[in-house]
C-alpha positions in Angstrom: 103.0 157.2 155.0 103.5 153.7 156.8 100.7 151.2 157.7 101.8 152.2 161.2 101.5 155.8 161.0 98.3 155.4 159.6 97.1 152.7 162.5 98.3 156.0 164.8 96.5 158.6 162.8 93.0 157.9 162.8 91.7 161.1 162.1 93.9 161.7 159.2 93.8 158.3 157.2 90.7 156.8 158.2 90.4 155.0 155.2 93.6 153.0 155.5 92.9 152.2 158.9 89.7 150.5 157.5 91.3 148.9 155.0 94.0 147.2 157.0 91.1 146.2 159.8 88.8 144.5 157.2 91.9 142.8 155.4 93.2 141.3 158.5 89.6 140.3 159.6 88.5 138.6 156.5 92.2 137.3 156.0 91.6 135.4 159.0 88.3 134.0 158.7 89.3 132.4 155.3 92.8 131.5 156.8 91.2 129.6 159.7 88.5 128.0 157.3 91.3 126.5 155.1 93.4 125.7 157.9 90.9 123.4 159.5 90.2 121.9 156.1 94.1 121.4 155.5 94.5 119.8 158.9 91.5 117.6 158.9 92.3 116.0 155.5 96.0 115.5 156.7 95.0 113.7 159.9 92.4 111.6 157.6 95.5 110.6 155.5 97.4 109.8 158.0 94.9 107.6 160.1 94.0 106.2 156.8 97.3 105.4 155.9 98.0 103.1 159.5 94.6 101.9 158.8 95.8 100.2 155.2 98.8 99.3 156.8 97.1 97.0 159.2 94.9 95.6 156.7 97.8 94.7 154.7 98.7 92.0 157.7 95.9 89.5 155.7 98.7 88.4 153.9 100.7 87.5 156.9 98.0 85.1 158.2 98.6 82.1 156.7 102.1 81.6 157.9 101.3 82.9 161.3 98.1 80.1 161.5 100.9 77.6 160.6 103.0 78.6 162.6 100.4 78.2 165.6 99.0 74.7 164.4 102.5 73.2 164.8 103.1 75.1 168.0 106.4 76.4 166.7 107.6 78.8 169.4 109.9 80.2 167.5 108.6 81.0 164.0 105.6 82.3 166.3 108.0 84.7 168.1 109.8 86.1 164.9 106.2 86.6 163.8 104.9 89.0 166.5 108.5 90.4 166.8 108.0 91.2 163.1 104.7 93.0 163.6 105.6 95.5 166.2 108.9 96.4 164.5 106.5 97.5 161.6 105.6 101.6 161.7 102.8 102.7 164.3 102.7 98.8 166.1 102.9 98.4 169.3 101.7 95.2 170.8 100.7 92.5 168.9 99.3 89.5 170.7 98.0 85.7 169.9 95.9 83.8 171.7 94.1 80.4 171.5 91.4 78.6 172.4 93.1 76.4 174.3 93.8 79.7 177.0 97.9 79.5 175.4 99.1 83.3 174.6 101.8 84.6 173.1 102.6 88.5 172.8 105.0 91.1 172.0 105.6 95.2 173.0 103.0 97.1 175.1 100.8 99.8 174.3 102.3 102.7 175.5 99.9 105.5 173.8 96.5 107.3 174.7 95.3 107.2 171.1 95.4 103.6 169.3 94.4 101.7 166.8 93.4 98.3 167.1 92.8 94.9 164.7 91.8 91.2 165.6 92.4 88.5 162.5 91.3 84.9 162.8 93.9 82.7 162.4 92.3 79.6 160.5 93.2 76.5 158.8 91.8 74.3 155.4 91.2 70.6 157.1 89.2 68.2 155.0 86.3 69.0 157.6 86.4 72.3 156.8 88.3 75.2 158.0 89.2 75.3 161.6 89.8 78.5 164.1 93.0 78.3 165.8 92.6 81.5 167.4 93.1 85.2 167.1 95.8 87.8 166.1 95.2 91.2 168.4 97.4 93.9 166.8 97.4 97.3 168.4 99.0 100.4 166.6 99.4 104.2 168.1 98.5 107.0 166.5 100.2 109.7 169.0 102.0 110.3 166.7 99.8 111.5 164.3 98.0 114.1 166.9 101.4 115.1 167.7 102.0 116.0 163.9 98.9 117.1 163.2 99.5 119.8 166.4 102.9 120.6 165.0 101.5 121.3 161.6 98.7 123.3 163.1 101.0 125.7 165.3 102.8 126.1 161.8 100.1 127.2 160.1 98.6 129.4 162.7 101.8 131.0 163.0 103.0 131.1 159.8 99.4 132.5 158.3 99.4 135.4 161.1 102.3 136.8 160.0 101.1 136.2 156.1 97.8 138.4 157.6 99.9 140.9 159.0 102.0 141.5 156.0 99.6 141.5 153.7 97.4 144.1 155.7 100.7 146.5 156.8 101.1 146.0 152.9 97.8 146.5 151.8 97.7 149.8 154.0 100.9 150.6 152.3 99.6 149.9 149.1 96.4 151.9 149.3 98.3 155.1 151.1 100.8 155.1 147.7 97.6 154.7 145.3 94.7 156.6 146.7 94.5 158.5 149.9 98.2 160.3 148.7 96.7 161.1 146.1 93.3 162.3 147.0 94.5 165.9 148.4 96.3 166.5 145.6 93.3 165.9 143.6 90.8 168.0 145.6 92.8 170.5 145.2 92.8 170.2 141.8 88.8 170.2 141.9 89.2 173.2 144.0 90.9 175.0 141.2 88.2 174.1 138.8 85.5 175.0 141.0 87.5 178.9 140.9 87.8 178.9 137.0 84.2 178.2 136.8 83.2 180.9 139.5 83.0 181.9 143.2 82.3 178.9 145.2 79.4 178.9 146.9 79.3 178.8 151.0 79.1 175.0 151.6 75.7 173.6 153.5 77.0 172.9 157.4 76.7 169.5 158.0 74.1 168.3 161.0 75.2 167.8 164.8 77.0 164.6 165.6 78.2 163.9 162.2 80.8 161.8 162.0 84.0 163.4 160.1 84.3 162.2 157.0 87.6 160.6 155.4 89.5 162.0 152.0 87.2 160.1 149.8 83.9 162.5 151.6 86.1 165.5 151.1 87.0 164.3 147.6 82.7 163.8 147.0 81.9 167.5 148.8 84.3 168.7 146.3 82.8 167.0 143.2 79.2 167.9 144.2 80.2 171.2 144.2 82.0 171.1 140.4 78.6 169.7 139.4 76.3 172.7 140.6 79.7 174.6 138.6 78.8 172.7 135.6 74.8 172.7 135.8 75.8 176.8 135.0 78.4 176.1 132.4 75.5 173.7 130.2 73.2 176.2 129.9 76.2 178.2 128.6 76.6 175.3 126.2 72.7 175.4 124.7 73.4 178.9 124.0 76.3 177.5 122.0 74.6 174.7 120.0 72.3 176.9 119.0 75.0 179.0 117.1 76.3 176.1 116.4 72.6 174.5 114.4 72.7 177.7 112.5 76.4 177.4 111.2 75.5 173.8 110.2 72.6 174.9 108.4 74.8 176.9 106.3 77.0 174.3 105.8 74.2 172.6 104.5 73.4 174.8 102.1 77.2 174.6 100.6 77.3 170.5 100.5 73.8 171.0 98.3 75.8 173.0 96.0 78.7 171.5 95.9 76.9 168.3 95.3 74.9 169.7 92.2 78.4 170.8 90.6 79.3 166.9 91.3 75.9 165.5 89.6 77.0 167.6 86.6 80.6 166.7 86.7 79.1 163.4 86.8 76.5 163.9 83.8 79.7 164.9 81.4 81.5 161.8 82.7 78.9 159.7 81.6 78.4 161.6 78.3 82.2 161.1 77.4 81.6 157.1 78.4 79.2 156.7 75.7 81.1 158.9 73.2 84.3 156.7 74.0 81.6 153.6 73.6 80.2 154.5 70.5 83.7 155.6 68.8 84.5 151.7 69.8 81.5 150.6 68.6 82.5 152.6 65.5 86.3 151.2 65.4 84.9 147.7 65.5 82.5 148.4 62.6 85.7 149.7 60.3 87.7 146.6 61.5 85.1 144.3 60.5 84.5 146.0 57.1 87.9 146.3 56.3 88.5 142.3 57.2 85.8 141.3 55.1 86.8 143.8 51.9 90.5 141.9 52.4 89.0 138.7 51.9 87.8 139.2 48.5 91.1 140.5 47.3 93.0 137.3 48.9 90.2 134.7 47.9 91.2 136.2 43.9 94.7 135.4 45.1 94.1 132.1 46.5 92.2 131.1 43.5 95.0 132.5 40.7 97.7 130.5 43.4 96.0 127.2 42.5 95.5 127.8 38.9 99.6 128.6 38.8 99.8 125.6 40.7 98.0 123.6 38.4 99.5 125.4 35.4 103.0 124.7 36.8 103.3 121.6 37.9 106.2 120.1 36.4 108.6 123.6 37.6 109.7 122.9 41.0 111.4 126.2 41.5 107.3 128.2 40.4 105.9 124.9 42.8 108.4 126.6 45.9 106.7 130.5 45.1 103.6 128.9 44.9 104.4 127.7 48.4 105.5 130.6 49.6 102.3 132.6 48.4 99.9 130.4 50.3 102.2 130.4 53.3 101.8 134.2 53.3 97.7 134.0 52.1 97.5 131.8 55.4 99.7 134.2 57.5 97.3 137.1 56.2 93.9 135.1 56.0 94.8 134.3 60.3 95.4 137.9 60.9 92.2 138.6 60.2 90.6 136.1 61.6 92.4 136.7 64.9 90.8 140.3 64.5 87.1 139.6 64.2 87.3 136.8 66.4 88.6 139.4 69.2 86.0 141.3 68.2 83.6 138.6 68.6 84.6 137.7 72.3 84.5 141.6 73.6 81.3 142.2 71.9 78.0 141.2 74.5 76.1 140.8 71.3 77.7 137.5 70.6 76.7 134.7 73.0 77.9 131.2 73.0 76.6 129.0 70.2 76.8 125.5 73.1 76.1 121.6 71.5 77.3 118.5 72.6 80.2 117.1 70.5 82.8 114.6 70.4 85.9 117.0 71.0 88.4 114.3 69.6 86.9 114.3 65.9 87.2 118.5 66.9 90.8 118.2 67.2 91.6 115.6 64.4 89.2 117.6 61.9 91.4 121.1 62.9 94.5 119.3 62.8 94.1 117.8 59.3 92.6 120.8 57.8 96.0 122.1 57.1 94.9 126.2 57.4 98.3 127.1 59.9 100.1 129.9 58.9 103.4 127.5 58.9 104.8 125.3 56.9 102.8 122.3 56.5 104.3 119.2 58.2 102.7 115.8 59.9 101.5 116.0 63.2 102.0 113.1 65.8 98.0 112.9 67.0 97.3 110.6 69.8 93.3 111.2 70.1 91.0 109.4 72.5 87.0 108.8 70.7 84.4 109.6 72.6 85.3 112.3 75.0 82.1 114.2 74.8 82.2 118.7 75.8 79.4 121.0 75.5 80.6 124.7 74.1 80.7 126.4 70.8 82.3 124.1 68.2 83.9 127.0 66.3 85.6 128.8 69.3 87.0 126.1 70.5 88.2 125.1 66.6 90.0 128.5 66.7 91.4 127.9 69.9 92.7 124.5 69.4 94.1 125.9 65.7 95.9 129.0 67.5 97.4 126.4 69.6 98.7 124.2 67.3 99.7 127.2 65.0 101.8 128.3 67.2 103.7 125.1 67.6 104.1 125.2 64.3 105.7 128.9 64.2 108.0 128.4 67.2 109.9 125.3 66.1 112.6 124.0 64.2 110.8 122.8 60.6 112.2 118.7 61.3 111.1 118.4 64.8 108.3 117.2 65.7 104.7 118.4 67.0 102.5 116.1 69.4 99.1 116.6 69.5 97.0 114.2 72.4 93.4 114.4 73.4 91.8 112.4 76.2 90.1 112.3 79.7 92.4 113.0 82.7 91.2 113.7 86.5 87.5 114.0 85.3 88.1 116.5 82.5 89.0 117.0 79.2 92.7 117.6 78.1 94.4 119.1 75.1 98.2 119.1 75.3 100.2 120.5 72.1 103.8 119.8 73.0 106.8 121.0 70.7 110.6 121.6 70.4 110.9 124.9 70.1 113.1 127.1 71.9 110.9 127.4 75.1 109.4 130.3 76.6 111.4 132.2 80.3 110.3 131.6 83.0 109.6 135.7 83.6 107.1 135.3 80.5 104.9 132.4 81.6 102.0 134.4 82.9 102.1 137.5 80.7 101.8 135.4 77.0 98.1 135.3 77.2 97.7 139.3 77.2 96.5 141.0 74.7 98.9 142.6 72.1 102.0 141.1 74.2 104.8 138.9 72.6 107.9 137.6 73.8 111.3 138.9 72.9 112.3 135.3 71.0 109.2 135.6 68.6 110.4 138.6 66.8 111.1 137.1 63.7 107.7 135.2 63.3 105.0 137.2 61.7 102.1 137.9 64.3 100.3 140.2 66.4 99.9 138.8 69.7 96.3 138.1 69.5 96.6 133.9 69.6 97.5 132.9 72.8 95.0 136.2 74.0 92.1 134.6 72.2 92.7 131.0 73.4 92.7 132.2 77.0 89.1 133.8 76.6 87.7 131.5 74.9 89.0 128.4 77.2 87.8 131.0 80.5 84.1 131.1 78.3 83.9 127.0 78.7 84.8 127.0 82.4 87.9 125.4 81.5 92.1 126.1 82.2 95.2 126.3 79.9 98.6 125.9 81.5 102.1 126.3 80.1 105.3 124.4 80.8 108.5 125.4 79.1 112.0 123.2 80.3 115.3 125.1 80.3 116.9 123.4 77.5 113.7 124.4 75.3 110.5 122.8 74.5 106.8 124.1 75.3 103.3 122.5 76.2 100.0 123.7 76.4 97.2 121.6 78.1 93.5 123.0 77.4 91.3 121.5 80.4 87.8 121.6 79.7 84.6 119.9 81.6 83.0 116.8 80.4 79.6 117.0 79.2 
C-alpha cells in the first residue's frame, strides 16, 4: 500500500502512520541542527576570509606612506583606486594630520567591514605618523549568500524528509505490516492444531484499538497458553524417553566390555609380535657372531697364502679378491647388528668428547671398505671437537666413504674434508660416480631400499639407512647433492661440543 494510503487509513495501518510522523519529526530536528551548524561555519569562512584579505593590505603600506610624504597625487590616486577595485572594498580613504584627504568609492552596504592602518615613515628621529588609511569593505554580500544557501537547504532537506518518510512508510508496509496478517493467520492455524481456542478476555472500556503488531501479540499469547498444554505433553514424553536411554545404557556397557576384550587380545598379539622380534634379533645376532669365526679362519689362512705367495702375482690377485669379498661379508654383518643396535632401547649412546678429525683420518686409513683399496684425497681440519659415540659415528663416516668407494669408476678420485662451517661440524665425501636421480634423493636413506643403478654392487641397503639414524641420534643433518652429468656428495653436519 502507498505511504499515502496509509496517511488516509488510520485505522488500518496505524503503525505506518507512526512511523512516517516520527521519521519526518526527528528528520527535521537533526536536519535543522546541522543546517544551522553548516550555515554558521560558512558565514564564519566567509567573514574570515574578507577579514584576511584586509589584513593582507600591511604590505601595501609602505608605498602608500611614500606616496603621501612626497604628496604625489597621482601614485596616491592609483593607490586608493587600487583598493576598492579589490573583492568586498568599497571606500577606501586617507587622511592627514595636516586636515588634507584623499578618498575613493562610497559605502553603499548596511553590513561592513572596516580597517584603519597608520601610515608611517623611518626618519633618523624615529618613525613619524603621516596619517591614516580608512578602508571599508561590505559584507552584503555574504548575508545575501548565506540566505541563498539557507533557502537551499531548507528546501532541498524538506523534500529529502519527505522522501525519506513517504519511503520509509513504503518500506515498512512491504516489510512488516503486509506481512503481519498473513502471519496471524498463520498463528491462528497453529492455535487450531493445538486445540479449540479459547474465548479471548474482552478488553476494558476506552481502550484504544490496537495496530497489527497488538493483534500479532493477542495471537502469540494465545499460542503460548496452546503450548503450556503441549509441555506437559512433552514430560510425559521424556520420561519414556529416560527409560529408552537407560536401556541404551545397558547395551554401550556391553558393547564396551566386548571392546576391552577385543582390546586385551590386541595387546596380547603386540607382545607375541614383540617377543618373536625380540626372538629374530637374538638368531640374527647369534648367527653374525657364529660367521665371524668361520671368516676370521679365512682371513687368517688369506694372509698366510699371502705371505706364502708372494713372488706369484696371478695367487697375489685371488688373494685380493678373497679379502675384497671377506670385507664385503665382514660389512654385511656388521650393518646387521649395528641395525640391531640402533632399534634396540637397550643400547644407549656411549657420548665423550673427541677430536672428530683424527675420527675421520683414523676410519679413513684403516683400509676395512668393502672396495677396492685406493688413496683417498683427505683435507682434515685438527681440532674440531663433537661429543657423541665414537664408534657410531666411525660406522657412519665408514658407510659413507664405502660407498664412494662402490659407486665409482676404480681411477677417479674420492675427497674426503673435515672442518667447521656455519657453527657446526661438516663431513663431505664427494666422488665421481655416476650420480644418484633426482626422484631417489629422499628415499636412499630407507631401510632395505636401493637404487636401480646399484644393482651390480653387492649390498643390502642398510648403509646409507644406518648413517641417517645414527647422524638424527647426534642432533645433526646429512644432505645429498648429485649433478646431472654424475658425481655425488654427502655432508654430515653435526654440533660442536
Amino acid at each position: 500500500m502507498p505511504p499515502y494510503d496509509a496517511l488516509k487509513r488510520n485505522h488500518a495501518r496505524p503503525l505506518g502512520r507512526r512511523i512516517i510522523l516520527y521519521t519526518i519529526v526527528f528528520s527535521s530536528v537533526i536536519t535543522l541542527i546541522i543546517s544551522v551548524l553548516q550555515l554558521t561555519s560558512e558565514f564564519a569562512g566567509r567573514r574570515s576570509a574578507v577579514e584576511q584579505q584586509l589584513d593582507g593590505i600591511d604590505v601595501l603600506l609602505p608605498s602608500i606612506a611614500e606616496s603621501v610624504w612626497t604628496f604625489n597625487e597621482a601614485q596616491i590616486s592609483l593607490a586608493l583606486q587600487a583598493l576598492t577595485s579589490m573583492p568586498y572594498v568599497q571606500e577606501a580613504a586617507i587622511a592627514t594630520p595636516e586636515g588634507k584627504v584623499w578618498s575613493q568609492g562610497r559605502l553603499r552596504s548596511a553590513h561592513s567591514i572596516s580597517r584603519t592602518f597608520t601610515l608611517e615613515r623611518q626618519t633618523s628621529t624615529g618613525r613619524q605618523s603621516l596619517g591614516t588609511l580608512d578602508v571599508v569593505a561590505s559584507i552584503d554580500a555574504i548575508y545575501v549568500a548565506v540566505f541563498t544557501l539557507t533557502a537551499e537547504i531548507l528546501f532541498g532537506n524538506a523534500v529529502k524528509t519527505f522522501l525519506v518518510a513517504g519511503f520509509m512508510g513504503w518500506l515498512i508496509h512491504v516489510l512488516v505490516t503486509s506481512r503481519l496478517t498473513p502471519l496471524k493467520h498463520e498463528v491462528q492455524g497453529v492455535l487450531d492444531d493445538l486445540g479449540h481456542p479459547a474465548a479471548a478476555e474482552p478488553k476494558p472500556r476506552g481502550t484504544p484499538p490496537g495496530d497489527e503488531i497488538d493483534a500479532l501479540k493477542d495471537s502469540f499469547s494465545d499460542m503460548a497458553s496452546r503450548l503450556s498444554q503441549a509441555i506437559s505433553g512433552m514430560k510425559t514424553a521424556k520420561a519414556d524417553l529416560q527409560s529408552a536411554n537407560q536401556e541404551l545404557d545397558a547395551r554401550v556397557r556391553q558393547k564396551t566390555a566386548q571392546l576391552e576384550e577385543s582390546t586385551r587380545k590386541a595387546e596380547e598379539a603386540a607382545e607375541a609380535v614383540l617377543r618373536s622380534m625380540g626372538e629374530q634379533r637374538n638368531f640374527l645376532s647369534m648367527v653374525s657372531h657364529e660367521f665371524r669365526g668361520p671368516l676370521s679362519t679365512i682371513a687368517g689362512a688369506t694372509q698366510l697364502i699371502a705371505i706364502y705367495g708372494r713372488d706369484n702375482g696371478e695367487l697375489a690377485d685371488e688373494v685380493a679378491k678373497i679379502h675384497r669379498a671377506l670385507g664385503r661379508m665382514s660389512n654385511l654383518i656388521n650393518e646387521y647388528l649395528n641395525e640391531e643396535r640402533l632399534d634396540s632401547p637397550a643400547s644407549p649412546l656411549d657420548a665423550t668428547r673427541f677430536d672428530l678429525g683424527a675420527l675421520v683420518e683414523e676410519t679413513c686409513l684403516a683400509d676395512q671398505f668393502s672396495a677396492a683399496s685406493r688413496p683417498l684425497d683427505m683435507d682434515i681440519e685438527p681440532g674440531v671437537l663433537v661429543a657423541g659415540d665414537r664408534n657410531l659415528l666411525a660406522i657412519a663416516i665408514s658407510n659413507i666413504v664405502d660407498n664412494a668407494l662402490k659407486f665409482s669408476p676404480a681411477g677417479s678420485p674420492v675427497g674426503v674434508t673435515m672442518g667447521r662451517q656455519a657453527g657446526r661440524a661438516e663431513i663431505t665425501v664427494r666422488d665421481r660416480g655416476p650420480g644418484i636421480p633426482a626422484s631417489e634423493r629422499d628415499r636412499i636413506f630407507e631401510k632395505y631400499y636401493r637404487s636401480i643403478k646399484t644393482d651390480r654392487v653387492c649390498g643390502v641397503g642398510l648403509g646409507l639407512y644406518l648413517v641417517k639414524r645414527i647422524v638424527d641420534l647426534h642432533g645433526g643433518t646429512i644432505t645429498v647433492e648429485s649433478g646431472p652429468t654424475g658425481g655425488t656428495a654427502f655432508t654430515l653436519r653435526l654440533p660442536l661440543a
